[in-house]
Biopython code that builds the backbone (N, CA, C, O; Angstrom):
import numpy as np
from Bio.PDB.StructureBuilder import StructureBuilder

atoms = [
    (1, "UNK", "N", (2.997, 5.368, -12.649)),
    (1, "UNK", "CA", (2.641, 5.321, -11.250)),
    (1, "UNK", "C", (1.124, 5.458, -11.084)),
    (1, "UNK", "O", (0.466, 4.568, -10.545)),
    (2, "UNK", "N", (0.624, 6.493, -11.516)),
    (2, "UNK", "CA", (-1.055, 6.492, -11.495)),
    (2, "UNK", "C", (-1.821, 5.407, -12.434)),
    (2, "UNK", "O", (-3.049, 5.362, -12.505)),
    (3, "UNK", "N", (-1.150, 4.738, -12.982)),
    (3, "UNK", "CA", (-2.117, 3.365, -13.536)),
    (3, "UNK", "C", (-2.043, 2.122, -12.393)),
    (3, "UNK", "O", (-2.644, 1.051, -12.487)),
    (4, "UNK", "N", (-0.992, 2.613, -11.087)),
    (4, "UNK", "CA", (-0.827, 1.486, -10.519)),
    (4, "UNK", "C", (-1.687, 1.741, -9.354)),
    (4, "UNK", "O", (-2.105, 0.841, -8.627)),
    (5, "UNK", "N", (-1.985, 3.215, -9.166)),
    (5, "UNK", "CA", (-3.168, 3.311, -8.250)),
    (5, "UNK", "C", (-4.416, 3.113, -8.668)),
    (5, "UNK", "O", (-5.423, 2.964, -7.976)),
    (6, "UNK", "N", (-4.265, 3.117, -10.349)),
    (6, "UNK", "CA", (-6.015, 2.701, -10.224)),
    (6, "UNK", "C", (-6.598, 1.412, -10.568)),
    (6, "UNK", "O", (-7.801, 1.160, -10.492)),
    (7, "UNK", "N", (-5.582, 0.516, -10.994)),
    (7, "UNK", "CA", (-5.165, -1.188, -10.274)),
    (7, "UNK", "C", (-5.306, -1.100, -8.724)),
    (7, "UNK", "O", (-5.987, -2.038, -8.311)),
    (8, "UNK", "N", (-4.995, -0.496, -8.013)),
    (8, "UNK", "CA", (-4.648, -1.093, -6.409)),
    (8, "UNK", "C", (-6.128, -0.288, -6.270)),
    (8, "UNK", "O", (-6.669, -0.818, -5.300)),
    (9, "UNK", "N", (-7.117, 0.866, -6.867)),
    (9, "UNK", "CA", (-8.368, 1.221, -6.421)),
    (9, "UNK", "C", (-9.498, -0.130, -6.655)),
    (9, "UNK", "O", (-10.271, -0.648, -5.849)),
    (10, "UNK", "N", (-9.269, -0.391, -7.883)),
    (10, "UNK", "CA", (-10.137, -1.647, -8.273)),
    (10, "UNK", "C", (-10.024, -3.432, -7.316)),
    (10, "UNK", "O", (-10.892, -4.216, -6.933)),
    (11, "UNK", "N", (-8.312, -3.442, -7.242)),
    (11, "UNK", "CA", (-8.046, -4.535, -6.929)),
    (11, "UNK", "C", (-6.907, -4.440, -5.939)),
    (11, "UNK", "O", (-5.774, -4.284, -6.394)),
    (12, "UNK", "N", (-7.128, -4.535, -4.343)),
    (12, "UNK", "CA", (-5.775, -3.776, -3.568)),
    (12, "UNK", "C", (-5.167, -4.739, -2.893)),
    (12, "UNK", "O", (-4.546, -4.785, -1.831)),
    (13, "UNK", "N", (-5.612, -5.873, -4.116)),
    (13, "UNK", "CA", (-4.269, -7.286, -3.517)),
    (13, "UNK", "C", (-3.959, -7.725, -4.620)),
    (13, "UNK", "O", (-3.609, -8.900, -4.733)),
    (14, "UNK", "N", (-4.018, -6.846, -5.726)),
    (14, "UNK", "CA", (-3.604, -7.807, -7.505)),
    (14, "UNK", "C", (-2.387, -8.255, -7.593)),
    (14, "UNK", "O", (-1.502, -7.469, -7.255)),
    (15, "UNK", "N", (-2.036, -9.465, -8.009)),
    (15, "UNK", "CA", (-1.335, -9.439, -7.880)),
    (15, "UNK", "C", (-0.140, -8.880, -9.141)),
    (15, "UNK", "O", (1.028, -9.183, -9.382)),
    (16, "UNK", "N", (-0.675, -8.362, -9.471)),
    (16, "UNK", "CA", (0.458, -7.326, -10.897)),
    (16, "UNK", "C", (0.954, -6.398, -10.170)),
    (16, "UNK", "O", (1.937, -5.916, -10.732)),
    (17, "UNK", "N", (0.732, -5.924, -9.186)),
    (17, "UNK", "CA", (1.672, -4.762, -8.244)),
    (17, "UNK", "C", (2.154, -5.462, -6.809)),
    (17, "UNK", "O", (1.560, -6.221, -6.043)),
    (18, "UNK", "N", (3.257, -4.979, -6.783)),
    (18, "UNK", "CA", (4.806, -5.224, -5.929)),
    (18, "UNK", "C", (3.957, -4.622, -4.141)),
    (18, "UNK", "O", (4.081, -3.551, -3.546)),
    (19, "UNK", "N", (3.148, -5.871, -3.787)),
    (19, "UNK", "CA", (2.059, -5.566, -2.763)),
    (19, "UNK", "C", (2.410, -6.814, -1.326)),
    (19, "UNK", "O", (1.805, -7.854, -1.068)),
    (20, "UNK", "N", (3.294, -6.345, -0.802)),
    (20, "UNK", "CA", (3.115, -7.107, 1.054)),
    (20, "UNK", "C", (2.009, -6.757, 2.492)),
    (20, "UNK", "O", (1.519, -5.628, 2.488)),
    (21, "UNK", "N", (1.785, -7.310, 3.194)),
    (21, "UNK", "CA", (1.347, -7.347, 4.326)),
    (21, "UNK", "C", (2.029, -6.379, 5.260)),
    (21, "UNK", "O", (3.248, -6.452, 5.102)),
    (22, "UNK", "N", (1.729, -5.628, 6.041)),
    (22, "UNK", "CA", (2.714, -5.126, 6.956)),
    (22, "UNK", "C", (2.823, -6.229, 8.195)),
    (22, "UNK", "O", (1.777, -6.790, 8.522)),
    (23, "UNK", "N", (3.823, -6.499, 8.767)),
    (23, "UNK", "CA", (4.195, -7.205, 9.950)),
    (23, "UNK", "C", (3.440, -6.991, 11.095)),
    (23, "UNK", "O", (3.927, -5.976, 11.594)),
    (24, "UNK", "N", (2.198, -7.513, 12.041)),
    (24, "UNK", "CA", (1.809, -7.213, 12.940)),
    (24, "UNK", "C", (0.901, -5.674, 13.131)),
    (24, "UNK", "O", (0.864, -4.938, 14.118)),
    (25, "UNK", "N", (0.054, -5.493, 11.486)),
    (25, "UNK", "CA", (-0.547, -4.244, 11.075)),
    (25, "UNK", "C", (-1.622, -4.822, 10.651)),
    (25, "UNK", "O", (-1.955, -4.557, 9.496)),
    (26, "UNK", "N", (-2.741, -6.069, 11.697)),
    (26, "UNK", "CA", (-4.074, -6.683, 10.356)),
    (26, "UNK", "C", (-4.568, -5.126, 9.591)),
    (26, "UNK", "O", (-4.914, -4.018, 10.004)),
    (27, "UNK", "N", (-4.387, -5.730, 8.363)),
    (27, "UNK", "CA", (-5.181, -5.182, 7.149)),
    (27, "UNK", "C", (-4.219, -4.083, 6.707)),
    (27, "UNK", "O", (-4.873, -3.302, 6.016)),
    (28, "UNK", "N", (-3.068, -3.719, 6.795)),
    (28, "UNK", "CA", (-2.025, -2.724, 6.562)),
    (28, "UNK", "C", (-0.956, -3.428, 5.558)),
    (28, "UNK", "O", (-0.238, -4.369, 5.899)),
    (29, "UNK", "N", (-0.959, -2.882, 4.379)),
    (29, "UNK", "CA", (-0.089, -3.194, 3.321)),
    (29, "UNK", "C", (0.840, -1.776, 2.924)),
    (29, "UNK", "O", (0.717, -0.615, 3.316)),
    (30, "UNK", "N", (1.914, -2.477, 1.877)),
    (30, "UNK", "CA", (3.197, -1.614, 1.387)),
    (30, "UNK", "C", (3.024, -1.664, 0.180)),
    (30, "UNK", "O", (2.594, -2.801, -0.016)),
    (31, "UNK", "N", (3.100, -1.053, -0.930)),
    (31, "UNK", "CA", (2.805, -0.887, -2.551)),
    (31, "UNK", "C", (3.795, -0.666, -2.673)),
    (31, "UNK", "O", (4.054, 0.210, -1.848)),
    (32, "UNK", "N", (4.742, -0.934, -3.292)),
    (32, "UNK", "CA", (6.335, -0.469, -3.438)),
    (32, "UNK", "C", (5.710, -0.311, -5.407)),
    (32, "UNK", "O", (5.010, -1.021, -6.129)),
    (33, "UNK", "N", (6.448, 1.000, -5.592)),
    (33, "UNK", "CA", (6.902, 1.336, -7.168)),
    (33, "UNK", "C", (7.888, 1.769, -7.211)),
    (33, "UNK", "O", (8.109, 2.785, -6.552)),
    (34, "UNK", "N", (8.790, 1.249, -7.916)),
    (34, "UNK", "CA", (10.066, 1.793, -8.114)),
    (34, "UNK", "C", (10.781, 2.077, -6.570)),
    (34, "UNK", "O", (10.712, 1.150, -5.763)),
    (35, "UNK", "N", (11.541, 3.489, -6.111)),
    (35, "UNK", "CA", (12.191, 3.426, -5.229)),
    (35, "UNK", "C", (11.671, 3.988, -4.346)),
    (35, "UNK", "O", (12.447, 4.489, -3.531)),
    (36, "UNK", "N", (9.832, 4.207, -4.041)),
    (36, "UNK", "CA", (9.135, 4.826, -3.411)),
    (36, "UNK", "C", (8.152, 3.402, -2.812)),
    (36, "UNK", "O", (7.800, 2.452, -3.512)),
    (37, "UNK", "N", (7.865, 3.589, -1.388)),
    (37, "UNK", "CA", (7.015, 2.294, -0.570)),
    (37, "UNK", "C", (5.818, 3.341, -0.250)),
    (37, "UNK", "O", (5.966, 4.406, 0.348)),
    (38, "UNK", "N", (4.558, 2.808, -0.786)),
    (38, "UNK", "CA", (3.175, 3.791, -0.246)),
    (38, "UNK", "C", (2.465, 2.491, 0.943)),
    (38, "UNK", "O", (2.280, 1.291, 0.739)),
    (39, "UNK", "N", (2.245, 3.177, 1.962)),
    (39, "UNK", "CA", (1.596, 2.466, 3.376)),
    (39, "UNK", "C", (0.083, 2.766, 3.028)),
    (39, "UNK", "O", (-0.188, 3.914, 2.677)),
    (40, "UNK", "N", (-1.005, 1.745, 3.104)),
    (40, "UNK", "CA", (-1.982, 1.952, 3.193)),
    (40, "UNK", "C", (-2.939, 0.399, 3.722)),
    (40, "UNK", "O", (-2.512, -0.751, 3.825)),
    (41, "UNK", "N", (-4.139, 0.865, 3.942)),
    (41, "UNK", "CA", (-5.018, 0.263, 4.983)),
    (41, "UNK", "C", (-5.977, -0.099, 3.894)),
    (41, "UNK", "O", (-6.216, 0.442, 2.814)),
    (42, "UNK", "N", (-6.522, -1.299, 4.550)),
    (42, "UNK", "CA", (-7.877, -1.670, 3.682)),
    (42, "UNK", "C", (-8.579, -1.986, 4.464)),
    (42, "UNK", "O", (-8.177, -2.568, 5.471)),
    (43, "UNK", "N", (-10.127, -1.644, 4.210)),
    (43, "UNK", "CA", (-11.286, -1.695, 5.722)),
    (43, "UNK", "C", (-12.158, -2.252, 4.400)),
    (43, "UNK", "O", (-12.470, -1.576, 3.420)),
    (44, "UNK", "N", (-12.566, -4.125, 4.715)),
    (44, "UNK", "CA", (-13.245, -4.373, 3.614)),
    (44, "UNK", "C", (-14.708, -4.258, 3.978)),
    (44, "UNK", "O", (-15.293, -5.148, 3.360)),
    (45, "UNK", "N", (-15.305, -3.765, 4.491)),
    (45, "UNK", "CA", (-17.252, -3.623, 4.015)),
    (45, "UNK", "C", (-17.406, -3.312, 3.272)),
    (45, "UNK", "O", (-18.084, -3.908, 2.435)),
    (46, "UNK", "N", (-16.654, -1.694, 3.010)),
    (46, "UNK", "CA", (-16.261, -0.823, 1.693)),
    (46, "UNK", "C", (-15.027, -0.583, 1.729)),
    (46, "UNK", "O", (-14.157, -0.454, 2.590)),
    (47, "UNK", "N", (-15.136, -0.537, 0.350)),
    (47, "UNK", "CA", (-13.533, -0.655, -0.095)),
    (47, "UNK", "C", (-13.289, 0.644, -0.243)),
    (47, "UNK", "O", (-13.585, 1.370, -1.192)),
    (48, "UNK", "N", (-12.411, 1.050, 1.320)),
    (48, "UNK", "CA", (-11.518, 2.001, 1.516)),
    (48, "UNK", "C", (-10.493, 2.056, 1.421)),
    (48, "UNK", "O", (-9.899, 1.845, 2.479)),
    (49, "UNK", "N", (-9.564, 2.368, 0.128)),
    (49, "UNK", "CA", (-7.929, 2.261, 0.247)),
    (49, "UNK", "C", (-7.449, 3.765, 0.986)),
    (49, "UNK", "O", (-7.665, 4.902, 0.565)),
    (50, "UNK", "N", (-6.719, 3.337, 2.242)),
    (50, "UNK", "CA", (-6.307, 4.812, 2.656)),
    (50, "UNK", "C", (-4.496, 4.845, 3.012)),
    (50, "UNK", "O", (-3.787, 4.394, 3.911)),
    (51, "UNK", "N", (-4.323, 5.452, 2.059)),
    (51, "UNK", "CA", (-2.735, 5.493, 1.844)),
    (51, "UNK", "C", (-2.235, 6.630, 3.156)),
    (51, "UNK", "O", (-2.876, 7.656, 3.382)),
    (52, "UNK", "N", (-1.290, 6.328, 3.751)),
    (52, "UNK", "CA", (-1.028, 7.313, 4.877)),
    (52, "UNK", "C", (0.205, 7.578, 5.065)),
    (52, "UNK", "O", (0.500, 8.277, 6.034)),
    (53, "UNK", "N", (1.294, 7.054, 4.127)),
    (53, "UNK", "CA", (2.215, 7.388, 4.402)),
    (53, "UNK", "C", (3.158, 6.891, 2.547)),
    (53, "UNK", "O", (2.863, 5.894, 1.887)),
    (54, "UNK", "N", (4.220, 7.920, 2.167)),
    (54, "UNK", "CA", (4.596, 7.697, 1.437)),
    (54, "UNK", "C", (6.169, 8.234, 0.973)),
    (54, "UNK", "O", (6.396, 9.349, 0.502)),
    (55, "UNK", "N", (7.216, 7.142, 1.228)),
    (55, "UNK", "CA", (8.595, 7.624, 0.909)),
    (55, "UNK", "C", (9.064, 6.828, 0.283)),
    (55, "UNK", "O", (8.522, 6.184, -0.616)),
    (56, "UNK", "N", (10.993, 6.696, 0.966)),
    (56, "UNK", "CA", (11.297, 6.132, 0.205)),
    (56, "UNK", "C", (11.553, 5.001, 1.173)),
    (56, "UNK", "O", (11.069, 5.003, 2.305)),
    (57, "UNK", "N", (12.322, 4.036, 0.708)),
    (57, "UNK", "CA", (12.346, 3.090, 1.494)),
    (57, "UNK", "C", (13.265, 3.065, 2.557)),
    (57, "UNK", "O", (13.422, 1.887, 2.879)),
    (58, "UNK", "N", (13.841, 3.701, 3.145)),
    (58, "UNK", "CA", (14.782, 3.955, 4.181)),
    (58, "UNK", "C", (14.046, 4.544, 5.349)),
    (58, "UNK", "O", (14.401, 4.482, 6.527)),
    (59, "UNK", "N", (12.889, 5.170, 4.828)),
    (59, "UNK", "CA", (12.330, 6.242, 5.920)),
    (59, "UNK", "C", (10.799, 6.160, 6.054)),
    (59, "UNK", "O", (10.262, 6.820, 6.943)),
    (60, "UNK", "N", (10.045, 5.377, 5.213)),
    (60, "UNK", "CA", (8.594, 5.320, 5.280)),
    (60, "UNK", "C", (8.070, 4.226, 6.245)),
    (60, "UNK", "O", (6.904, 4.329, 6.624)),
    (61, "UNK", "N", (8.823, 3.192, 6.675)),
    (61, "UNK", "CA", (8.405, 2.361, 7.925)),
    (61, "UNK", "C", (8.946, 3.401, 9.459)),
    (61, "UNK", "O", (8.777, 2.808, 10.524)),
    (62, "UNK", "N", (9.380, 4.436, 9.532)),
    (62, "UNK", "CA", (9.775, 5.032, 10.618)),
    (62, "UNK", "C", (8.959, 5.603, 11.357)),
    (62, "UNK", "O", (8.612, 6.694, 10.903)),
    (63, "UNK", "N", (8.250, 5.177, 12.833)),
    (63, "UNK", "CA", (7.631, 5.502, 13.224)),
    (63, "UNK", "C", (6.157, 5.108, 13.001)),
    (63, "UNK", "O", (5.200, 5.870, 13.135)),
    (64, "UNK", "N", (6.094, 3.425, 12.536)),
    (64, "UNK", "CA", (4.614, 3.217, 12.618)),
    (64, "UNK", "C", (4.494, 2.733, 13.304)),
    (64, "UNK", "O", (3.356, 2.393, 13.629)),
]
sb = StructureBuilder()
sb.init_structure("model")
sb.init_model(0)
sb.init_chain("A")
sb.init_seg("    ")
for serial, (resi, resn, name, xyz) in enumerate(atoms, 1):
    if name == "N":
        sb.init_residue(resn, " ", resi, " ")
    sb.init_atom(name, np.array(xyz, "f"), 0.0, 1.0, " ", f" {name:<3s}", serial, name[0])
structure = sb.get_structure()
């Protein structure tokens, strides 16, 4: 799991990690590993990855 964050620090659209768009979220993506979905934002001037939410998949889109 932590080699896949420091792939998604370097590169936070590679495509070697399990990486979508969020629906109607510009610049808001889903990192799915295994049976856990991490929510995070990318603000490109600088490359800020800011992860803000992290479960499993039943319950981590609830309430965005």
């Amino acid at each position: 799991m932590l080699e896949d964050f420091e792939i998604l620090s370097c590169s936070p659209f590679d495509s070697s990690l399990n990486i979508e768009p969020l629906v109607n979220k510009k610049g808001h993506f889903r990192l799915r590993i295994g049976h856990y979905r991490f929510l995070y934002e990318v603000q490109n001037e600088i490359l800020i990855i800011y992860c803000y939410k992290a479960s499993s998949r039943g319950d981590v889109y609830k309430g965005i």
